[in-house]
N, C-alpha and C positions, 0 to 999 in steps of 0.2 A: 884452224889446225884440227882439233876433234873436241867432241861434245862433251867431253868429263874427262878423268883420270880416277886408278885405284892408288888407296892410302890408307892410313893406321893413323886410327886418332890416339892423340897421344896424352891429352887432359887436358884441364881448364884453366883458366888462369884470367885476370885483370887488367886489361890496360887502360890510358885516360886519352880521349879524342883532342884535336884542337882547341873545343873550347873548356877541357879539363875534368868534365864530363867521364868516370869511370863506369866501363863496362866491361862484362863477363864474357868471355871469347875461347872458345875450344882452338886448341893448336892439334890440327891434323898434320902428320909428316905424308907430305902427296907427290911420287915418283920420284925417282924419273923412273917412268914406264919405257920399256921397249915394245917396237915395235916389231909383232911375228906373224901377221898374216896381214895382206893387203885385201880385202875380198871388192867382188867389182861384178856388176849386173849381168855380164854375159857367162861369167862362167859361175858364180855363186847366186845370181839372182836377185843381188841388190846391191849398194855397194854399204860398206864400214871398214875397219879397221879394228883389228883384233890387238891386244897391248898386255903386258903382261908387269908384274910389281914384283920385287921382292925377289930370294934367291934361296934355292932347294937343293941339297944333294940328289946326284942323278943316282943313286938309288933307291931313289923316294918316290922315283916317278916309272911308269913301263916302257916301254921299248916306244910303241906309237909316240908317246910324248915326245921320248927323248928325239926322235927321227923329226918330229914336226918344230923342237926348239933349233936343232940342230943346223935344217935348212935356212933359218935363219941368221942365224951367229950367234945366236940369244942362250944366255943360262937358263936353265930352269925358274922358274917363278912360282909364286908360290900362289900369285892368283890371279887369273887372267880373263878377259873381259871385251867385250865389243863395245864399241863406242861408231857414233856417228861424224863425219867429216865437217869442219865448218869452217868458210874463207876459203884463201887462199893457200899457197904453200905443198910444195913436192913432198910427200912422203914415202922412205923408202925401208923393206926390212932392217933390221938390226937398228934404227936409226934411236935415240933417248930421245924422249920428249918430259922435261919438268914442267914444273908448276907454272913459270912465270910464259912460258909460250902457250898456256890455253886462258889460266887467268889470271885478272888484271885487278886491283885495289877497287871496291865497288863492283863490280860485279851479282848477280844474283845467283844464287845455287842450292842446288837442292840437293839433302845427304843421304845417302841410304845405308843401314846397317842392318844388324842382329842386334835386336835390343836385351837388356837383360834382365835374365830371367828369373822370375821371382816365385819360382814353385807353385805349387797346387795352391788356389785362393780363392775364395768364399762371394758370394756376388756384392756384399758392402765395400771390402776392397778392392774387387775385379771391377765393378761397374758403378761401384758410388750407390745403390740404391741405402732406401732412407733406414731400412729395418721397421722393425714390427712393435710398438708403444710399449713402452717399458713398464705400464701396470694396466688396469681394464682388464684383466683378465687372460692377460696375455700370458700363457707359463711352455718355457723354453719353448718357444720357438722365437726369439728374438732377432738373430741376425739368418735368417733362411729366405728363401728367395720368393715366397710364396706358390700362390697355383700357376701351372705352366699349361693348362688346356680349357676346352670347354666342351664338355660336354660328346655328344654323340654330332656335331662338327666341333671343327674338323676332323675331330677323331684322333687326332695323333699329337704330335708334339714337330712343332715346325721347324725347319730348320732355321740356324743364327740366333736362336733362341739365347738371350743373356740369362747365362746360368754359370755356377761353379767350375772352375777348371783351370787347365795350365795358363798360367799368365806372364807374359813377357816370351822373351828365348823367338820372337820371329822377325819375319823381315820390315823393319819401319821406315817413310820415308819421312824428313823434314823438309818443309818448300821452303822456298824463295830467305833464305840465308842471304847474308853478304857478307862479302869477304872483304876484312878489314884491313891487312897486311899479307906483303906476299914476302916471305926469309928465303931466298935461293940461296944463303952459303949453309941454310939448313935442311935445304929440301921440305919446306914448310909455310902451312898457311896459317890466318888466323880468321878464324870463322865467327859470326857475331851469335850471341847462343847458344844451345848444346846441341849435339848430334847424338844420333841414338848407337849405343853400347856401351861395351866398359873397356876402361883405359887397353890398348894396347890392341882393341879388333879393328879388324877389316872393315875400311868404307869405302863407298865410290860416290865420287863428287860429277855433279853434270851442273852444265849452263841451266838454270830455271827452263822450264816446258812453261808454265804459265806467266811465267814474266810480262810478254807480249800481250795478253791479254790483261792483266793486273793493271800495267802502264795504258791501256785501252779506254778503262774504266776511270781510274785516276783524273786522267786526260776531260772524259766526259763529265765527272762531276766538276773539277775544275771550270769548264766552261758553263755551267748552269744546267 
């Protein structure tokens, strides 16, 4: 059907497996997405499927939107998305696509969000570093990051440099998840783990990208 769906995690919560086993599992509420563009290699240059969540007063959106939901059947959404095709199965404008026809109990996936944001922080909090000995001589400069150059090379301050600064608030992803239950009379999954944000944001779920390879590896150590 397609390679992921968008959804709203919704929080965390408990359950116990077969063998009684409790684990910690985020419930994402995930589509039903519609579907508002078909795109296809001769006329857009490659193909996907554009899919849309959630629903917006059409004053909230401009005219271009409203003409491009429209030709579809589709309400507005409040957030929409390209996804890649996978299998079988006709897909056609306006069509819902839920949870349970992309995924299955077991499955791997990976979650992408906006993580949250934890204001201006100091590099002990931001990067873990150890700080500066708390006696020898040390006086206030304790929790500082120390020297950031060297000398006449390179001369500057390089970039990616771990230093002080905004921390959290961007796009994170989490691999290879599995999905533990799939709730269709709730439009909801349950995911093993946490996914990055806070109760009530936007996420998009996709099939694992490295799965394939993961099971690869697995596979070779298993056999010696």
């Amino acid at each position: 059907m397609l390679s992921g769906l968008i959804g709203r995690k919704l929080g965390m919560t408990q359950v116990g497996d077969a063998a009684g086993k409790v684990r910690a599992v985020t419930v994402i509420e995930l589509g039903p997405c519609a579907v508002t563009q078909l795109k296809t290699a001769p006329t857009d240059g490659y193909d996907a499927v554009q899919v849309t969540w959630g629903r917006r007063r059409q004053s909230r959106i401009n005219g271009p939107l409203r003409g491009h939901f429209a030709k579809a059947e589709v309400a507005p959404g409040v957030a929409t998305r390209e996804f890649a095709r996978r299998g079988e199965g006709e897909l056609k404008l306006g069509q819902a696509i839920a949870a349970g026809d992309v995924f299955k109990p077991g499955d791997a996936i990976d979650v992408s969000g906006v993580s949250k944001g934890r204001g201006y922080a100091g590099v002990i909090k931001r990067h873990h570093f150890a700080g500066f000995p708390g006696s020898h001589g040390t006086h206030e400069y304790f929790r500082h990051g120390g020297s950031i150059g060297n000398r006449s090379y390179p001369g500057r301050v390089r970039k990616g440099l771990r230093m002080a600064g905004q921390m959290g608030n961007e796009r994170a992803t989490v691999l290879n998840l599995k999905v533990i239950e799939i709730l269709p009379e709730d439009n909801a999954i349950l995911v093993s783990g946490s996914v990055p944000g806070a109760d009530g944001a936007l996420v998009v779920v996709r099939h694992a990208a490295r799965r394939a390879r993961l099971d690869a590896a697995t596979e070779s150590k298993a056999n010696g």
